[in-house]
Rosetta silent file (secondary structure, phi, psi, omega in degrees, C-alpha in Angstrom):
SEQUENCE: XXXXXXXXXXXXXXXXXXXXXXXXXXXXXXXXXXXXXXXXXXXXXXXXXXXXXXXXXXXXXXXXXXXXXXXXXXXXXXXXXXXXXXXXXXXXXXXXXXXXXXXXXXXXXXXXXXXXXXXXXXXXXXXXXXXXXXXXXXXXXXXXXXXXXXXXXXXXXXXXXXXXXXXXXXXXXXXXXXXXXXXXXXXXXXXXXXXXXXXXXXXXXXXXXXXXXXXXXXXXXXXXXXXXXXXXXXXXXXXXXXXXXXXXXXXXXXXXXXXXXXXXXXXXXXXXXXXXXXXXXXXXXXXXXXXXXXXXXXXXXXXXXXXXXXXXXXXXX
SCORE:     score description
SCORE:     0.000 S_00000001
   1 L     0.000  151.237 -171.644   60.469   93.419   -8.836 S_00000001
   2 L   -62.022  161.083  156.178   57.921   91.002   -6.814 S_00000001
   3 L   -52.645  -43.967 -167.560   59.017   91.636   -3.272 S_00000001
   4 L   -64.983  -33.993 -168.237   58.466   87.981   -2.608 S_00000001
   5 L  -109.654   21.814 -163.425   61.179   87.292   -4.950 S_00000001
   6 L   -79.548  163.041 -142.676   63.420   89.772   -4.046 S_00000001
   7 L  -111.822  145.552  114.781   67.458   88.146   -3.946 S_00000001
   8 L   -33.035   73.401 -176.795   69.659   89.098   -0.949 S_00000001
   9 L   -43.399  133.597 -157.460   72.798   89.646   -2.740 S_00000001
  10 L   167.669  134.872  164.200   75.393   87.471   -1.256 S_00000001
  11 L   -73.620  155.046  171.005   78.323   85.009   -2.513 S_00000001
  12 L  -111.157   91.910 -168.039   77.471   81.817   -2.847 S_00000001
  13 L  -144.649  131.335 -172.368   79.970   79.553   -1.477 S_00000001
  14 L   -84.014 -173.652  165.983   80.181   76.107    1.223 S_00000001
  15 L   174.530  175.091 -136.192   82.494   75.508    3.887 S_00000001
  16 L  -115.851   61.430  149.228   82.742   73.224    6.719 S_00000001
  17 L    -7.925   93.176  173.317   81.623   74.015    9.889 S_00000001
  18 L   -32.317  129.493  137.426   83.493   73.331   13.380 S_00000001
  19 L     4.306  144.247  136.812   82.010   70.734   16.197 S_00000001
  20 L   -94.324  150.206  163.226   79.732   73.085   17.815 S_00000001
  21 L   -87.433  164.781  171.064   80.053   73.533   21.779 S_00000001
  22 E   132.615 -148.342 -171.553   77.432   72.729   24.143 S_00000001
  23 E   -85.036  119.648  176.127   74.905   70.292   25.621 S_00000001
  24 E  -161.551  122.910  179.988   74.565   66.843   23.350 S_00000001
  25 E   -72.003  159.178  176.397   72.771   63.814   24.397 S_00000001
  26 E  -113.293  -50.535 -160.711   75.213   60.602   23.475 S_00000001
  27 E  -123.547  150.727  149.064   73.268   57.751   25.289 S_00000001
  28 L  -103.784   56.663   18.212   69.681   57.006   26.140 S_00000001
  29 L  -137.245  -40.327 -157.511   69.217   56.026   29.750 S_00000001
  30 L   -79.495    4.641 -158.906   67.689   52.710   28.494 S_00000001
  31 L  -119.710   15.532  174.194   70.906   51.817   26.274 S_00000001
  32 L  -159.169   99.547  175.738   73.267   52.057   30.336 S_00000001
  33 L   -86.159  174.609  176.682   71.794   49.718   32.545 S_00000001
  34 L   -70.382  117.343 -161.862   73.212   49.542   35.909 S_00000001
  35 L   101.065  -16.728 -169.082   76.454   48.360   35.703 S_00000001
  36 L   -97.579  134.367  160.819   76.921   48.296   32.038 S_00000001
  37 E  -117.651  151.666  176.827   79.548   49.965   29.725 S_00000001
  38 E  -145.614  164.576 -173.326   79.314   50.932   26.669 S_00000001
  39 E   -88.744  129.205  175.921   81.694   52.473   23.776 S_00000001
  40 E  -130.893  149.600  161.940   80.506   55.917   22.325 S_00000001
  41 E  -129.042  113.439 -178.581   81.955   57.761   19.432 S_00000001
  42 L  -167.808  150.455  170.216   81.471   61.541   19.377 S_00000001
  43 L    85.229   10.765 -170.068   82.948   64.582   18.944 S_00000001
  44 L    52.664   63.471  159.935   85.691   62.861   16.414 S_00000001
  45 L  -155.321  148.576 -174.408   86.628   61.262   19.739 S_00000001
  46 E   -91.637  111.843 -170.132   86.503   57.338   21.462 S_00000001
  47 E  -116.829  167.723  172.798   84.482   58.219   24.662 S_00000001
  48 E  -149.923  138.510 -176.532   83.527   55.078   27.085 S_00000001
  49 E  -129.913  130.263 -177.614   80.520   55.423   29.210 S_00000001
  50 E  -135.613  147.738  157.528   79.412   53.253   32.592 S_00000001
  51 L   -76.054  141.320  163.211   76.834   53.006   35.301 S_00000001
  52 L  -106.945  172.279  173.525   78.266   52.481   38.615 S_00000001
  53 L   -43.742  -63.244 -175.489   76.769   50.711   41.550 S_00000001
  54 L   -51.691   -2.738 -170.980   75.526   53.718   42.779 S_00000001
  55 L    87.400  -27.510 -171.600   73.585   54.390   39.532 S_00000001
  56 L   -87.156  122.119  170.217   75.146   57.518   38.474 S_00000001
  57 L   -50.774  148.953  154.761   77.027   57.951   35.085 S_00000001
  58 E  -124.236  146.100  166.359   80.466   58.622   34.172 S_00000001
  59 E  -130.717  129.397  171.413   81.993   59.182   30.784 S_00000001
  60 E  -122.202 -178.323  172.413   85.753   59.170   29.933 S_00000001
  61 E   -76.607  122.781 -164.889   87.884   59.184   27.461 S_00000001
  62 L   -37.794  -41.711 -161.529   88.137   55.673   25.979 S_00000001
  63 E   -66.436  132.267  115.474   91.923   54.829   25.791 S_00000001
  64 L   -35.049   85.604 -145.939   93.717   53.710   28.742 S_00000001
  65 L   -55.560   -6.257  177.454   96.481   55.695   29.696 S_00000001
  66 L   -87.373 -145.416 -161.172   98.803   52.581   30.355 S_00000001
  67 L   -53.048   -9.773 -179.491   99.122   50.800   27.158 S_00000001
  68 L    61.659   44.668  179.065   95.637   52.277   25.367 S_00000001
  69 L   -59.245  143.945  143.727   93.500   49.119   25.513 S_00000001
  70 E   -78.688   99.982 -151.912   90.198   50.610   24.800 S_00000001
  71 L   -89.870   16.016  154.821   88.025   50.416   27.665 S_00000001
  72 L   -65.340  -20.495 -179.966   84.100   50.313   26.019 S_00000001
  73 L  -118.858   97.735  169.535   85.129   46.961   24.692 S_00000001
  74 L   111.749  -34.413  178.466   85.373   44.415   27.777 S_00000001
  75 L   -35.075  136.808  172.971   86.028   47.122   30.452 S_00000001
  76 E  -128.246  150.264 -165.138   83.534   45.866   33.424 S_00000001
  77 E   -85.822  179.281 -172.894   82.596   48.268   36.222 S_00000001
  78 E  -138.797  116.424  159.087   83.647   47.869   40.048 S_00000001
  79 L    58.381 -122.325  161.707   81.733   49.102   42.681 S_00000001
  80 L  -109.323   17.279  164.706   81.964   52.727   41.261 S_00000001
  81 E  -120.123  149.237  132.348   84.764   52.671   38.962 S_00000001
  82 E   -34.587  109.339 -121.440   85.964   51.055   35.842 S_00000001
  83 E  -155.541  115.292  168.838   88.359   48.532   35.390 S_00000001
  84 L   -84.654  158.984 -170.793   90.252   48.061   31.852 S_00000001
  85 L  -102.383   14.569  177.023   90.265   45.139   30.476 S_00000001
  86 L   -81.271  -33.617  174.718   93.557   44.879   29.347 S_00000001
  87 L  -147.019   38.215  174.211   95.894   44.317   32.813 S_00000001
  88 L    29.429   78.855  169.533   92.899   45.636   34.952 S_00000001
  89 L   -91.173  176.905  163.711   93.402   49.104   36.290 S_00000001
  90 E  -128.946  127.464 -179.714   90.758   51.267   37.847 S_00000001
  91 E  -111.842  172.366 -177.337   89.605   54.022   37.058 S_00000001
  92 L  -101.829 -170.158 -175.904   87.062   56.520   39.574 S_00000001
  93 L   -57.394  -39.668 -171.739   84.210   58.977   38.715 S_00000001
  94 L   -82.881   -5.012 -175.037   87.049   61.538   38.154 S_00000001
  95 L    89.558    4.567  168.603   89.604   59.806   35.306 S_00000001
  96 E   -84.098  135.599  171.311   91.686   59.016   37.951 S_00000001
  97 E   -81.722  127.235 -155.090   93.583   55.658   38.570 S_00000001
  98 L  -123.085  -16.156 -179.125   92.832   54.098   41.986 S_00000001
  99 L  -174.781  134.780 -177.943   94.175   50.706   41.444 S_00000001
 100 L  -129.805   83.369  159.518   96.922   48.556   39.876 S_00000001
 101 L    -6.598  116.308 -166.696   97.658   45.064   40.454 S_00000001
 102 L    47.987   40.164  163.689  101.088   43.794   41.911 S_00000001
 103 L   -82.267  133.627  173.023  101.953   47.652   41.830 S_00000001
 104 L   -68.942  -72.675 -176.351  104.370   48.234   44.846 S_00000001
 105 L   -88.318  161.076 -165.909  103.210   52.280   43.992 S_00000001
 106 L   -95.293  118.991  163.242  100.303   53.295   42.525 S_00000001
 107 L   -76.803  150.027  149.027  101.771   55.731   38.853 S_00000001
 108 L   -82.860  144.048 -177.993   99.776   58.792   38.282 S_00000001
 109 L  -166.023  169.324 -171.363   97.715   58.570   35.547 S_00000001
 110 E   174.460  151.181  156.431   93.947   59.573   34.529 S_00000001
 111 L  -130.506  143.996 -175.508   92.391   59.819   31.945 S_00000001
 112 L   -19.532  122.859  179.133   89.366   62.642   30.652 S_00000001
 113 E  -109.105  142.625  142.976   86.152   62.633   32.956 S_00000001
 114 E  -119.677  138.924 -178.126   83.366   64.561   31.097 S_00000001
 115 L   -43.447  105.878 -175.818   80.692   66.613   32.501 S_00000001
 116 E   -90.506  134.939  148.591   77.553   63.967   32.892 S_00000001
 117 E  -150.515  113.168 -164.155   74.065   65.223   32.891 S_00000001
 118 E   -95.891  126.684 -149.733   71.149   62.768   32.891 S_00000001
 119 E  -150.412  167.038  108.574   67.742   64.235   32.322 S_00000001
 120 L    84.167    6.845 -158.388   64.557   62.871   31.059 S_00000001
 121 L   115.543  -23.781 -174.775   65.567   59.524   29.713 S_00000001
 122 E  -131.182  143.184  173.918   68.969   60.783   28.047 S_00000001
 123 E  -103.086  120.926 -161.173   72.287   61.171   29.135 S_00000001
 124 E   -83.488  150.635  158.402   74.020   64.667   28.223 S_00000001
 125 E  -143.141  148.192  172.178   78.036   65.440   28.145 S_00000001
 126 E   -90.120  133.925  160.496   79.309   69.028   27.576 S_00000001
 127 E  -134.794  141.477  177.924   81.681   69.382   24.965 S_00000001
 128 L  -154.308  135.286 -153.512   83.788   72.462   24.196 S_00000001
 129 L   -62.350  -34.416  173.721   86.852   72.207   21.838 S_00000001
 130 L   -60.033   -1.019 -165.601   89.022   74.577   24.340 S_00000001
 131 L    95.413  -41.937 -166.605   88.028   72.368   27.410 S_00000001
 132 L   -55.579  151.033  171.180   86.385   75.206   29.070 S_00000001
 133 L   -80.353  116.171 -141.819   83.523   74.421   31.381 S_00000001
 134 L   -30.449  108.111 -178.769   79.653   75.240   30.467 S_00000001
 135 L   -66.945   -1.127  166.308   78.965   78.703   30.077 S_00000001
 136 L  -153.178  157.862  173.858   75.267   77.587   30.580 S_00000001
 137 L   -56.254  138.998  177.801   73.206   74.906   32.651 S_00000001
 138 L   -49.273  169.493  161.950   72.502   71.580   31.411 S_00000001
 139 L   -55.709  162.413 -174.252   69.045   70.771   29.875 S_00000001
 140 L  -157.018  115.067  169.346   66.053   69.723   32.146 S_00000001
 141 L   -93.462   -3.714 -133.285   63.614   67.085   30.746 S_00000001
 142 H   -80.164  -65.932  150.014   62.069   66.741   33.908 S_00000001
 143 H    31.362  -54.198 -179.204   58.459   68.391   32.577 S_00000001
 144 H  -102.617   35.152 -172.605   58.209   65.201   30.915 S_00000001
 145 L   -90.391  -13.017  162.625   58.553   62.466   33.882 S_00000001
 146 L  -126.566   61.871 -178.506   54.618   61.725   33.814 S_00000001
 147 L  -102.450 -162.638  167.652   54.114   61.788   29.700 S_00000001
 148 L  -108.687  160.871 -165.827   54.479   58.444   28.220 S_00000001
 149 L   -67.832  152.405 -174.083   57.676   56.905   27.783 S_00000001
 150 L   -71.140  152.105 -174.504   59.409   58.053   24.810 S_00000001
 151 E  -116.376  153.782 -163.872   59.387   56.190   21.628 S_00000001
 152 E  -159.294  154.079  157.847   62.656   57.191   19.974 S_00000001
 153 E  -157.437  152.866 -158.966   64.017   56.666   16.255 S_00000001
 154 E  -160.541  166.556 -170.452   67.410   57.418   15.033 S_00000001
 155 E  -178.115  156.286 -173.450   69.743   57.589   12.391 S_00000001
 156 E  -103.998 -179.275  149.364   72.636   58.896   11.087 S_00000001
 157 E  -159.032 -158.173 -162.327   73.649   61.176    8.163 S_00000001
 158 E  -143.519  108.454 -163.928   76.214   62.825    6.692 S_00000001
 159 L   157.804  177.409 -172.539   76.310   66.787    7.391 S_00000001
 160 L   -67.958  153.330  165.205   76.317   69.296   10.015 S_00000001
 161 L   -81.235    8.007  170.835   74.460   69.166   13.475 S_00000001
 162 H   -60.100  -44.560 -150.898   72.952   72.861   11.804 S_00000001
 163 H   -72.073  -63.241 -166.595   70.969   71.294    9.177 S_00000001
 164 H   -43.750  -31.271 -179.660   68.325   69.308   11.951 S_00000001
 165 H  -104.670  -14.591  157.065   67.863   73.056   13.581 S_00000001
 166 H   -49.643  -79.422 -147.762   68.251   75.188   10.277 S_00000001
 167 L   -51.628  -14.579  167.882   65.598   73.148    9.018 S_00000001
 168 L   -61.657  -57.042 -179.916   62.804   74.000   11.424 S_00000001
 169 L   -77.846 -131.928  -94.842   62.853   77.890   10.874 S_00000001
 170 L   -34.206   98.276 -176.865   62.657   77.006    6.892 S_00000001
 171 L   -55.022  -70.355 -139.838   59.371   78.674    5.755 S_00000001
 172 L   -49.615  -55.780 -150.980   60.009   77.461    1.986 S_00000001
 173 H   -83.985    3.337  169.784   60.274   73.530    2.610 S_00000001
 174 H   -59.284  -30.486  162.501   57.299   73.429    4.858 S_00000001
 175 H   -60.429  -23.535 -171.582   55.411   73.117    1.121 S_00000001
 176 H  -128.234   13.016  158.237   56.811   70.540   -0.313 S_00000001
 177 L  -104.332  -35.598 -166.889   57.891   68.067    3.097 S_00000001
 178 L   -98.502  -22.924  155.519   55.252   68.914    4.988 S_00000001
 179 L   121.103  -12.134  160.116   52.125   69.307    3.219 S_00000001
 180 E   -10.210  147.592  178.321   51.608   73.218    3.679 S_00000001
 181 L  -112.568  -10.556  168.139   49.586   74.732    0.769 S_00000001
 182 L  -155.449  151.723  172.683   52.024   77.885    1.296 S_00000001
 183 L    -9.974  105.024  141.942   55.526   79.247    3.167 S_00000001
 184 L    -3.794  148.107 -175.434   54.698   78.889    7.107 S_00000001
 185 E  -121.982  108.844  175.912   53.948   81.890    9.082 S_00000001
 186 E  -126.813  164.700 -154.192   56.947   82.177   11.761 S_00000001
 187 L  -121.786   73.805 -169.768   57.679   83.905   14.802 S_00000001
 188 L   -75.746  133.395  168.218   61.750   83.319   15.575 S_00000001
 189 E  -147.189  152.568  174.187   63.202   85.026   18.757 S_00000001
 190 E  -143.248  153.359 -167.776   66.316   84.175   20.606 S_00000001
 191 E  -135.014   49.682 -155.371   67.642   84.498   24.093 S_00000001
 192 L    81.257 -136.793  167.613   71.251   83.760   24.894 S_00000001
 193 L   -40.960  -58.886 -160.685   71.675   79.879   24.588 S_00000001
 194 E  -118.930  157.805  171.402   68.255   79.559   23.683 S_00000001
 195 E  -140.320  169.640 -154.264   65.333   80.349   20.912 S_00000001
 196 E  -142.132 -171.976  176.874   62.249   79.624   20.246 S_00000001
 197 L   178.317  140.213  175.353   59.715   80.177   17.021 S_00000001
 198 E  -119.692  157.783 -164.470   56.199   79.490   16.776 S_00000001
 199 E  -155.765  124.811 -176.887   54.985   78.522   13.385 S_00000001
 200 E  -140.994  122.775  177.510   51.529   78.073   12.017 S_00000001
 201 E  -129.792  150.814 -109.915   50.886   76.916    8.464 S_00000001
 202 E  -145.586  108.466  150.207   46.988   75.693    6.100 S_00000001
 203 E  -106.466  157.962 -161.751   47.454   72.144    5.092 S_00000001
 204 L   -64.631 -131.621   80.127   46.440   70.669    1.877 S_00000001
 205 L    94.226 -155.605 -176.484   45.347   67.535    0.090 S_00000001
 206 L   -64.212   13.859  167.337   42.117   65.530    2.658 S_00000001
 207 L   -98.652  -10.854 -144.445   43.718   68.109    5.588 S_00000001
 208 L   -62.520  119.816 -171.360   42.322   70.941    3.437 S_00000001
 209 L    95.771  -36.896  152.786   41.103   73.821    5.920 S_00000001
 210 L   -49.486  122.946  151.545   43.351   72.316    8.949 S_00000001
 211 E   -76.726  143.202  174.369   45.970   74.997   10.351 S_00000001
 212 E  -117.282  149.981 -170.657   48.747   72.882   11.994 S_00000001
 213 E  -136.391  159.130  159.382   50.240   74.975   14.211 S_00000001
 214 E  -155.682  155.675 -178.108   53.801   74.250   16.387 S_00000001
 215 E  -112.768  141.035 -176.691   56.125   75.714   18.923 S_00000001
 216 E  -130.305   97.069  165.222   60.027   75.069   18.681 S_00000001
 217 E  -103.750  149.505  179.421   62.423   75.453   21.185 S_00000001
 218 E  -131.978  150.441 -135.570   66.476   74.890   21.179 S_00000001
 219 E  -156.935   77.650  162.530   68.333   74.666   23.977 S_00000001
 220 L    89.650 -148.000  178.010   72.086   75.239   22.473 S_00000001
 221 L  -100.953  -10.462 -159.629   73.165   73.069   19.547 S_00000001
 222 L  -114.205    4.320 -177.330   72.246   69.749   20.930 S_00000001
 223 E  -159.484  139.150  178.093   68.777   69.642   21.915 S_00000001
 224 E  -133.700  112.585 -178.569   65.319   70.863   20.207 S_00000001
 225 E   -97.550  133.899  166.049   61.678   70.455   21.136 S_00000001
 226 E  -113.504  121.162  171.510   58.702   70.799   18.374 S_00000001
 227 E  -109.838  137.244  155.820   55.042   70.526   20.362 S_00000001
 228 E  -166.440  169.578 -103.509   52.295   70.259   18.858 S_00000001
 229 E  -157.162  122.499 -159.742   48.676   68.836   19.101 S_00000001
 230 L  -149.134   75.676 -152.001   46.771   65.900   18.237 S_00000001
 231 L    55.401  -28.363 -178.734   44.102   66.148   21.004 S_00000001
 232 L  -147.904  157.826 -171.733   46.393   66.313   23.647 S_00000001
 233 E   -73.364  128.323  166.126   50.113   67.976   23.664 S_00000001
 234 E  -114.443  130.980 -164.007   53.293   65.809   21.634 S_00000001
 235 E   -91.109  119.911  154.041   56.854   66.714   22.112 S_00000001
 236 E  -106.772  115.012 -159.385   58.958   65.432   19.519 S_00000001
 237 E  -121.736  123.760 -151.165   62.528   66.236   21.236 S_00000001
 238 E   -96.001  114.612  168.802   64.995   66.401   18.812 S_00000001
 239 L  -167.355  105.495  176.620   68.969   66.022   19.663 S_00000001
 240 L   -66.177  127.714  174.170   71.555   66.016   16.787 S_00000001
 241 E  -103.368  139.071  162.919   74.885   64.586   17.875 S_00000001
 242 E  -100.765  121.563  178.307   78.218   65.283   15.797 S_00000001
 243 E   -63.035  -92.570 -158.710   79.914   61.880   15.319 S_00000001
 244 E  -137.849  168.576  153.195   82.922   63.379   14.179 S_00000001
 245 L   -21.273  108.883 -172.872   83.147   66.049   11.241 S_00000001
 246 L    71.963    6.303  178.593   80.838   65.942    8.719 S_00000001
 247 E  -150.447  117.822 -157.510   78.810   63.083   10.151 S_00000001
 248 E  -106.688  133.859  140.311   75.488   63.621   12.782 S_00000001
 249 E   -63.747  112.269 -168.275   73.178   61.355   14.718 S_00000001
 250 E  -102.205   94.396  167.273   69.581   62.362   14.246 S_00000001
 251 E  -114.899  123.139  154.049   67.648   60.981   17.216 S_00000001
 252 E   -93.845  147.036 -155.700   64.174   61.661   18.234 S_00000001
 253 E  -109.603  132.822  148.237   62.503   61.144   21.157 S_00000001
 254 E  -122.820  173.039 -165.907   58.736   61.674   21.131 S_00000001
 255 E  -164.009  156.666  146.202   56.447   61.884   24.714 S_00000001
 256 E  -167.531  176.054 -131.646   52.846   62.970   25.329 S_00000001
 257 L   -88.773   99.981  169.691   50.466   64.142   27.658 S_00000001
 258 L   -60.716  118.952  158.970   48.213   60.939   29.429 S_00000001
 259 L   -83.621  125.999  179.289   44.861   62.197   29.489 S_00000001
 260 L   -16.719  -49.234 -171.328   42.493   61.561   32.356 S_00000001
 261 L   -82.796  -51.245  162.602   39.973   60.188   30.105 S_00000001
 262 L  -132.648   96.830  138.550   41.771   57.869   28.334 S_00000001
 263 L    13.634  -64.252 -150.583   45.763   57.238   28.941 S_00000001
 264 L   -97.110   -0.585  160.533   46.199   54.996   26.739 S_00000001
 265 H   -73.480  -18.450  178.958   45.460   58.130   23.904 S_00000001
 266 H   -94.166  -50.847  159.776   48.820   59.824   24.677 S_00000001
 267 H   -43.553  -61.905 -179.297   50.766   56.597   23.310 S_00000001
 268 H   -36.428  -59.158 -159.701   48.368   56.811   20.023 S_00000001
 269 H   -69.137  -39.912  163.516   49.056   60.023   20.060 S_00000001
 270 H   -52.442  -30.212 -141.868   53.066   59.942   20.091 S_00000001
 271 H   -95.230  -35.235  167.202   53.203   56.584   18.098 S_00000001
 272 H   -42.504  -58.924  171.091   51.081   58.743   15.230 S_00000001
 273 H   -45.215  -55.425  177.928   53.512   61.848   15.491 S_00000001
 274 H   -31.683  -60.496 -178.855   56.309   59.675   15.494 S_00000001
 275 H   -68.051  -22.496  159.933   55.612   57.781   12.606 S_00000001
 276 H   -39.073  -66.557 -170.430   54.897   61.103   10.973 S_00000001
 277 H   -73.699  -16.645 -174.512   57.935   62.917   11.693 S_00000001
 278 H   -96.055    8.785 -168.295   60.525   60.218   10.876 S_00000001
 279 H   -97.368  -68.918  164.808   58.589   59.437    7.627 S_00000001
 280 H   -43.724  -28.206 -161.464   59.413   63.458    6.773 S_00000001
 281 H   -90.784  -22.758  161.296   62.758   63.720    8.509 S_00000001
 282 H   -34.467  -41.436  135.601   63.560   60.409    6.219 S_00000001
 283 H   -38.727  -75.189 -175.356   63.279   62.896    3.271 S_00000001
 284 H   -52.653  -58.924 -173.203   64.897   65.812    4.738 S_00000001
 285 H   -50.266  -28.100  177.671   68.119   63.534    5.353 S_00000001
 286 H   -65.045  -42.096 -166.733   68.004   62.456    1.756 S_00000001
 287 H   -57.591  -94.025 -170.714   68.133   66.519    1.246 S_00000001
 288 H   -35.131  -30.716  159.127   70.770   67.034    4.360 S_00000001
 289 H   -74.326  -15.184 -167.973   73.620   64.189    2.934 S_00000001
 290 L  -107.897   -9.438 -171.197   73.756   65.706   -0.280 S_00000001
 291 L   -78.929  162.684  157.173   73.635   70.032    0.776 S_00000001
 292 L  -145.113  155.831  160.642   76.831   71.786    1.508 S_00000001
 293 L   -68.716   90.723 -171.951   76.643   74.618    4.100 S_00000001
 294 L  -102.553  124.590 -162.664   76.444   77.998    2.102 S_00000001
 295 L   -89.903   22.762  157.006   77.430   80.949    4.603 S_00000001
 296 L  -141.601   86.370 -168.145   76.252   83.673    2.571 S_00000001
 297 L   -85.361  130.217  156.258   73.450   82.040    1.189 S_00000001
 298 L   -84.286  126.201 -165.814   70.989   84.017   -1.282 S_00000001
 299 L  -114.806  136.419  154.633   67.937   84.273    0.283 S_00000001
 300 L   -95.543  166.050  179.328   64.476   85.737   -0.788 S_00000001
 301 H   -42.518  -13.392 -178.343   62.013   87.134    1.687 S_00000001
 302 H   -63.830  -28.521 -150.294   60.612   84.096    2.566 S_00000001
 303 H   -85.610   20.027 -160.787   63.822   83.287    3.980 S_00000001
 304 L   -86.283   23.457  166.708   63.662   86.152    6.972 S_00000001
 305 L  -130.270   17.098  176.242   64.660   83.805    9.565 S_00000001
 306 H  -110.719  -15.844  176.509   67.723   82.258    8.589 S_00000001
 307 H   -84.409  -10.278  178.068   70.328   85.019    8.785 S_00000001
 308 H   -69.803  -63.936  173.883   68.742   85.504   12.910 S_00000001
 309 H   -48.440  -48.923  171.384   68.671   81.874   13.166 S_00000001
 310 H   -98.314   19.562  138.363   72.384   81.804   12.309 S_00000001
 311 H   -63.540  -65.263  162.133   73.742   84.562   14.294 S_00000001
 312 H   -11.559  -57.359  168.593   72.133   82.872   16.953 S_00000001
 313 L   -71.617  -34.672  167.442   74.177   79.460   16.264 S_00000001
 314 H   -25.792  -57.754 -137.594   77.023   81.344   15.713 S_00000001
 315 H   -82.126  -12.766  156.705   77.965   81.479   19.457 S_00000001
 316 H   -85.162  -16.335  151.064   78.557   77.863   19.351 S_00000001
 317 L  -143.132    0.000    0.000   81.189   77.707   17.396 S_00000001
């Protein structure tokens, strides 16, 4: 038998994949101006997120713990707290209630603070279905604070946050999404929370005789960078959110390097990738609503990075 083709013996059967834990942007810094709340849904949960005076985020859990007015729609901030907009409580940075109108006593009550981390342009919350608190440090965009500002497109679909980081290590589909004249050449290693994979593939058609080459790192389940090179280096930074079960927000970010010599080539150069990669990931999502997740997948050799790659992923959920 060819080698090439040889079958991994394995049942072939889907199933439904938990939430993963970890690191997941929700908001982008530009969508919570100072002062502003806004209503998020993630995590098959009603989250509400505000700026305070002070600038800094908070995110709680939406509901109000008095009557369970929902406080992303009309809640207005105070100072540095939140105010519902149903009898006007307050709440602080912590989920706590600091103030109730014509209360002789203040009841205890709070509601869920989640762990805020703002990096880069995006705002991060740890999620982990037990509660527990991050077994690793938030993300750090900082790297990219003199690129050009990110150009971002999003979308939703209907599937796992796996398939956007599965699909990277996938040798096979680099031929027929990407323009590859054969399987990728990849390098996958992982390192606790995070892995990385360098990939270099010969493309085809009026590229014919270009290698494209890229490096891919993930940082948990929620956040992935692919760089690669169009005179100067472009990030396209990748971070799948899980709505709820079975349904993901695919947003990309892309930044790149201002060059001395001309600046204004590091926009070009993003607004080109950009339009690139959402033209492909537009495709893959047609792919990615329609898949089920099969955990013993049969694989041929091309396929030598997907049982690593999902050990790897395991650990998140």
């Amino acid at each position: 038998m060819n080698p090439a083709l040889r079958i991994v013996d394995a049942a072939v059967e889907s199933a439904e994949l938990p939430i993963p834990n970890g690191w997941f942007a929700i908001l982008s810094s530009r969508e919570l101006k100072k002062k502003a709340v806004r209503p998020v849904r993630a995590f098959g949960k009603e989250l509400v997120a505000f700026r305070g005076d002070d600038g800094r985020v908070t995110v709680l859990d939406a509901h109000c713990p008095h009557l369970g007015a929902h406080m992303g729609y009309g809640g207005k901030v105070v100072g540095d707290e939140l105010q519902c907009p149903f009898h006007a409580w307050r709440f602080d940075k912590g989920g706590h209630c600091t103030h109730v109108p014509f209360a002789k006593k203040l009841p205890v009550a709070r509601t869920r603070c989640w762990q805020v981390h703002e990096t880069g342009g995006l705002i991060f919350v740890h999620h982990d279905r037990t509660g527990a608190p991050p077994a690793t440090p938030p993300p750090d965009l900082s790297m990219f604070a003199r690129w050009t500002r990110p150009i971002e497109d999003r979308s939703e679909y209907r599937g796992h946050p796996i398939e956007a980081a599965e699909n990277v290590i996938d040798a096979g589909h680099f031929v027929y999404f990407h323009g590859a004249r054969e399987p990728a050449a990849l390098d996958f290693s992982a390192n606790g929370a995070t892995a990385s994979m360098k990939t270099a593939f010969a493309l085809g058609g009026l590229l014919s005789g270009v290698t494209a080459q890229m490096a891919v790192e993930l940082y948990g389940p929620g956040l992935l960078f692919v760089r690669t090179k169009l005179l100067v280096d472009v990030v396209v930074i990748t971070t799948p959110l899980p709505i709820e079960p079975g349904r993901t927000l695919f947003r990309m970010s892309v930044v790149a390097e201002k060059p001395r010599w001309f600046p204004l080539f590091g926009r070009i150069a993003a607004e080109i990738i950009r339009r690139r990669a959402a033209y492909d990931a537009k495709h893959e999502r047609a792919i990615w609503e329609h898949k089920v997740y099969v955990p013993a997948p049969r694989l041929s050799s091309v396929d030598r990075h997907i049982q690593p790659f999902r050990r790897w992923y395991a650990q998140f959920l």
